[in-house]
N, C-alpha and C positions, 0 to 999 in steps of 0.2 A: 316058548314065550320068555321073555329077558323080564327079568324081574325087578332089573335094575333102569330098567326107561318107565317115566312117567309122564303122561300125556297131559297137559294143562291147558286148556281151553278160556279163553279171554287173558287179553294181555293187558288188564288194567292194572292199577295197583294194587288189587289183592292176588292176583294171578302171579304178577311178575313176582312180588315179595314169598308167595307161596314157595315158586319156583327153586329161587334162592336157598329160601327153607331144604327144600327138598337136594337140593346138590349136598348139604352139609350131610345128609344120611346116605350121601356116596350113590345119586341118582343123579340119571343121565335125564335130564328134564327138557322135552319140547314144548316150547310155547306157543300156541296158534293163537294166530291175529287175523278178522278175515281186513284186515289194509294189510296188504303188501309194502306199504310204504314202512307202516308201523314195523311189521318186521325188520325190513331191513337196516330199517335206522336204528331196532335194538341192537342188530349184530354186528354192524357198523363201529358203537359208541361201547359195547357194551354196556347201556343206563340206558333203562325206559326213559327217554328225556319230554315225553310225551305226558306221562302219568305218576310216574315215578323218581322226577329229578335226584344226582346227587348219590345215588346209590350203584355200584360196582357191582356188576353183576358176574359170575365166575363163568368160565368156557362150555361148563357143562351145560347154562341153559343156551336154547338155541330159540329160536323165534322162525316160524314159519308161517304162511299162509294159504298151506297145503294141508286140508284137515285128515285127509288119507296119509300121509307122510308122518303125520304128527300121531294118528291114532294107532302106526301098523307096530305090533307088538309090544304093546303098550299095559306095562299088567294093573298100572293105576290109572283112573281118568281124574282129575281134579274140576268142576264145574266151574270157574270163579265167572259168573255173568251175574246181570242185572237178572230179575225176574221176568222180567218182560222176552227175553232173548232166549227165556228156558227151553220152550217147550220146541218153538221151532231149532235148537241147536240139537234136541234131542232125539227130533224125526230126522234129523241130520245123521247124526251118527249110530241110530239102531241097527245099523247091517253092515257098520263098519267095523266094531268092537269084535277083536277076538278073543275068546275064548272066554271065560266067566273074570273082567276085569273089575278090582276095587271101585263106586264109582265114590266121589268123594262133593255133596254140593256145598257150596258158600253162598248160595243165594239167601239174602232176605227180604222179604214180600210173600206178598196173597196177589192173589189173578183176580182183578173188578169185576172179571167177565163172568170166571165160573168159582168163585170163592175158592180156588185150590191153592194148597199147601206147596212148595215147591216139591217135596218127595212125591206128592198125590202125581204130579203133572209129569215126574220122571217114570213111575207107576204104570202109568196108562202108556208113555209113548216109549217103553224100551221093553224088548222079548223080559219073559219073568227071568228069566238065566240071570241079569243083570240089574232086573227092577229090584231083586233080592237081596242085591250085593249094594244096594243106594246105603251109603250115610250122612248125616248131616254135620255138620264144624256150626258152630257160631260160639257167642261169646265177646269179652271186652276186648277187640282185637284192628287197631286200627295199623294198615298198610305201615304207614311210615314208618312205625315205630318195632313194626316184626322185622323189617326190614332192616333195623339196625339192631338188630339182637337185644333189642330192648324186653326186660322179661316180661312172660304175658301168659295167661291159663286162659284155656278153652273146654270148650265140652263138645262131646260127640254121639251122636244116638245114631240108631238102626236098628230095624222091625229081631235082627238077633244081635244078642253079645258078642259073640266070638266075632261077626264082622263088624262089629261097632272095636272091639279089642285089636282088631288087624286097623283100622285108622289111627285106632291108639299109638300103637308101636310104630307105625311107620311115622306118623308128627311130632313124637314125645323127642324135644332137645333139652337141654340143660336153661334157654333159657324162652324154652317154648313148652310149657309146661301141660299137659292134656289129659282132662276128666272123660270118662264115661257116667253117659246116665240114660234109662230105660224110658225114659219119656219124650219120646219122637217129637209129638204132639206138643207139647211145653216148650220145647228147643224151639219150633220154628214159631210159634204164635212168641213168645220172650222179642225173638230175634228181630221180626217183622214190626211185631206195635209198638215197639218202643225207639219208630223214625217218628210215630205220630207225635210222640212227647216230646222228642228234640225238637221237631218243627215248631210245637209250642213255644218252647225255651229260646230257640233263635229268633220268635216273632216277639215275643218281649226286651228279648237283648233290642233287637232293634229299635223298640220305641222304648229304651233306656231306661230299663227298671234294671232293679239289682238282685242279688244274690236271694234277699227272700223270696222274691217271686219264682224265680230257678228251681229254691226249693221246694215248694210250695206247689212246682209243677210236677216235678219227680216225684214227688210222694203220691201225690193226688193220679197221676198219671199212674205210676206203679198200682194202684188199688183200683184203676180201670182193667188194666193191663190182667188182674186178675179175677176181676168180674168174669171177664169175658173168656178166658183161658178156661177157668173151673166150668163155666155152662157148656163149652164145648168140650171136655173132656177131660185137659191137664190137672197134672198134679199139682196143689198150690206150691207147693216146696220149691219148685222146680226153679219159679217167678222170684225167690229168695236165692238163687245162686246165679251160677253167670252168664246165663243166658237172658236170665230176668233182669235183677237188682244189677246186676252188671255191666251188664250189654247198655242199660241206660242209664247206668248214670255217666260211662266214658261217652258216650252218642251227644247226651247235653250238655256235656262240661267241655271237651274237647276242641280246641283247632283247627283239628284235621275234620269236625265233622261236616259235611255236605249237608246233610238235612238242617242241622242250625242254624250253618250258614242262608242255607236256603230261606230258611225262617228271617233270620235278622234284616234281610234283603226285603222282604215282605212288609215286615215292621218298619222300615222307614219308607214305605211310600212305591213301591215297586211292583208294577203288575207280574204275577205268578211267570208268563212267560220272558219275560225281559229278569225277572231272578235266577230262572232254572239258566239263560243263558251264561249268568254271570258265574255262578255257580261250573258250571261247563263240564260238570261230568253228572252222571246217575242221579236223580236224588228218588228215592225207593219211597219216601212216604208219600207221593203225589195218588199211586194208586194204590200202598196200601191203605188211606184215609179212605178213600171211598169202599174198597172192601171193607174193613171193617165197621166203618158208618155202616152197610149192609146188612153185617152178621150180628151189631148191635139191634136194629131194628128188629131183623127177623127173632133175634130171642129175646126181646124185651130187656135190655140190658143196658142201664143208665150210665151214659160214656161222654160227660158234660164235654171234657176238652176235646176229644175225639170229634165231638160233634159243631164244636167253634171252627175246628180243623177245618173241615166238611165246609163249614159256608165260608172261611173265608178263601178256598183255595175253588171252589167250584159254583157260589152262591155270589160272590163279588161284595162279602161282607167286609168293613173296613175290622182293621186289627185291630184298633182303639176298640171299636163298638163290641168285638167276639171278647175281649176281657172284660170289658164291664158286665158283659153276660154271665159271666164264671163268675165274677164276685157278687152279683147280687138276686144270684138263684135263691130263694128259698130257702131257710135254715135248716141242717138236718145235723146228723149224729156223724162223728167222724168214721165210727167203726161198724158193721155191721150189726153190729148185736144191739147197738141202740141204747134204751136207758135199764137193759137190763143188768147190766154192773151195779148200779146203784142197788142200796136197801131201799 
C-alpha cells in the first residue's frame, strides 16, 4: 500500500481545500466527485470553479469520478460529505478499502431518522477493521480560508489515541494547526448543534437586528448546546474549546457561512425551500434541528432557540413571531445554579 495516496471523497469545498492541505504533506491526493463533469472541469482549470473559486489547486490533486480508481491503495480516506450522503457513501465503499485505511470524517450533523452520530453511521456500515480506524476533524474551520493558508486549529477524536495521534500528524501544517481530544462524543454534538445557532443568528441578521442580538444568541445557544451535550454524555470542557465555543462562534460571525446565510434568507421573508436554493450548497442544520428538537424532547432538555428553529423551518412559524417567543419566555436565572450564589 502507497502511503503516499490519499483518497478524498466529496469534491466540495471542504474536500477540495482538504486535498490541497494534503499535497503540502507530500500526498498524491484523489479527489472523487460522483459528476463527471465536476471532475473534469477540476482537471481542466485546475480551481474547483464550482465550489471553490479562485484557488490553484497543485497537480498532485486529481479529480475523478471513478470511486474504485480513487479508493485502490489509498492508505488514507478523507470523508468531506454532507451527512445526509454518509451512510449511503459508506455501503459504497465497505469492500472497496484495502487494507486497515486511516478513515478520516468532516461530517457535521445527526441523522432525523435514527438520531446517529456521523462515527455511529460509519460504525454500523464499515467491517470493524476500519470502523476502528474512523476519526473525526471539526472545529473553527471554514474552506476558503484553509484554502489560503489562512491559520486555523482543529481538533480530532477517535474511540483510541494513537489513531486519533496518526490524524494528527498527517494534518498538523505550520499554519493548520491540530489538537487531539478523547471526547468523540463532544466533537461531534459541538460540531453539529452549533448550525442550529447560526441559523438563529442569520434569521435575525435578516430581519435587521445587530450585534447584541448575535450575542445574545451565541451565548444562550452555547448553554443549549451544553445542556444537551452533558445529558447525553459529553464532557462540559469539551463545549469550551473548538469544537464548542469555536466552531460557533466562526459559524455565526462568518461570510462564508451557509447556515447564516441560510438564516438571513429566512429572516427577510423567504420560504425555507426558495433560501436553501439560494444558498445553493449544504445547509446541515435543516436536519440537524429536527434531530436535535428530538433528542431535546426525549430528555427533557430545555433548548428555547433550538425549538424556535424547529417551528420556523418545519412549523411555518414566521421569524418575527419565533423571537418574540425567546424574549418573552418566562423569567429565569441565567446560570444553572440559580439563586444559590447569593447569601
Amino acid at each position: 500500500m502507497q502511503s503516499e495516496k490519499v483518497a478524498v471523497l466529496g469534491a466540495g469545498s471542504w474536500g477540495t481545500a482538504l486535498g490541497r492541505l494534503l499535497v503540502q504533506q507530500g500526498k498524491q491526493v484523489y479527489l472523487w466527485s460522483r459528476r463527471n463533469d465536476l471532475a473534469k472541469d477540476i482537471n481542466s482549470y485546475r480551481e474547483n470553479r464550482r465550489y471553490l473559486p479562485g484557488v490553484l489547486l497543485p497537480a498532485k490533486v486529481r479529480a475523478y469520478s471513478d470511486v474504485d480508481e480513487v479508493l485502490k491503495e489509498a492508505a488514507t480516506i478523507v470523508l468531506a460529505l454532507p451527512s445526509s450522503a454518509l451512510r449511503e457513501t459508506a455501503a459504497l465503499i465497505r469492500d472497496k478499502v484495502e487494507g486497515e485505511a486511516l478513515i478520516i470524517s468532516t461530517s457535521k450533523g445527526i441523522d432525523p431518522e435514527t438520531l446517529k452520530r456521523p462515527s455511529q453511521i460509519l460504525r454500523e456500515e464499515l467491517p470493524k477493521n476500519l470502523a476502528d480506524r474512523v476519526v473525526v476533524l471539526s472545529g473553527p474551520s471554514h474552506a476558503e480560508e484553509v484554502a489560503r493558508d489562512i491559520p486555523t486549529t482543529v481538533v480530532v477524536s477517535a474511540e483510541q489515541r494513537a489513531v486519533a495521534e496518526q490524524a494528527q500528524d498527517l494534518l498538523m501544517r505550520s499554519h493548520f494547526r491540530v489538537y487531539t481530544n478523547p471526547d468523540l462524543l463532544g466533537l461531534e454534538l459541538g460540531g453539529s448543534l452549533k448550525n442550529i445557532i447560526a441559523l438563529a443568528c442569520g434569521v435575525a441578521e435578516g430581519l435587521g437586528f445587530g450585534d447584541n442580538t448575535k450575542a445574545a444568541l451565541v451565548t444562550r445557544g452555547l448553554a443549549e448546546i451544553i445542556r444537551l451535550g452533558t445529558a447525553l454524555g459529553a464532557r462540559e470542557t469539551t463545549f469550551a474549546g473548538l469544537a464548542g465555543l469555536g466552531d460557533l462562534v466562526v459559524t455565526c460571525t462568518s461570510k462564508h457561512s451557509r447556515n447564516m446565510r441560510f438564516g438571513s434568507f429566512l429572516g427577510k421573508g423567504k420560504p425555507v425551500e426558495e433560501s436553501l436554493a439560494l444558498v445553493g450548497q449544504t445547509v446541515e442544520s435543516i436536519r440537524t434541528t429536527r434531530a436535535a428538537y428530538q433528542l431535546a424532547k426525549a430528555k427533557g432538555i430545555e433548548m428555547p432557540i433550538t425549538e424556535e428553529c424547529y417551528r420556523v423551518l418545519f412549523e411555518d412559524a414566521a421569524p418575527a413571531d419565533a423571537v418574540g417567543s425567546l424574549m418573552t419566555r418566562l423569567k429565569t436565572h441565567e446560570v444553572e445554579e440559580g439563586v444559590e450564589g447569593w447569601n
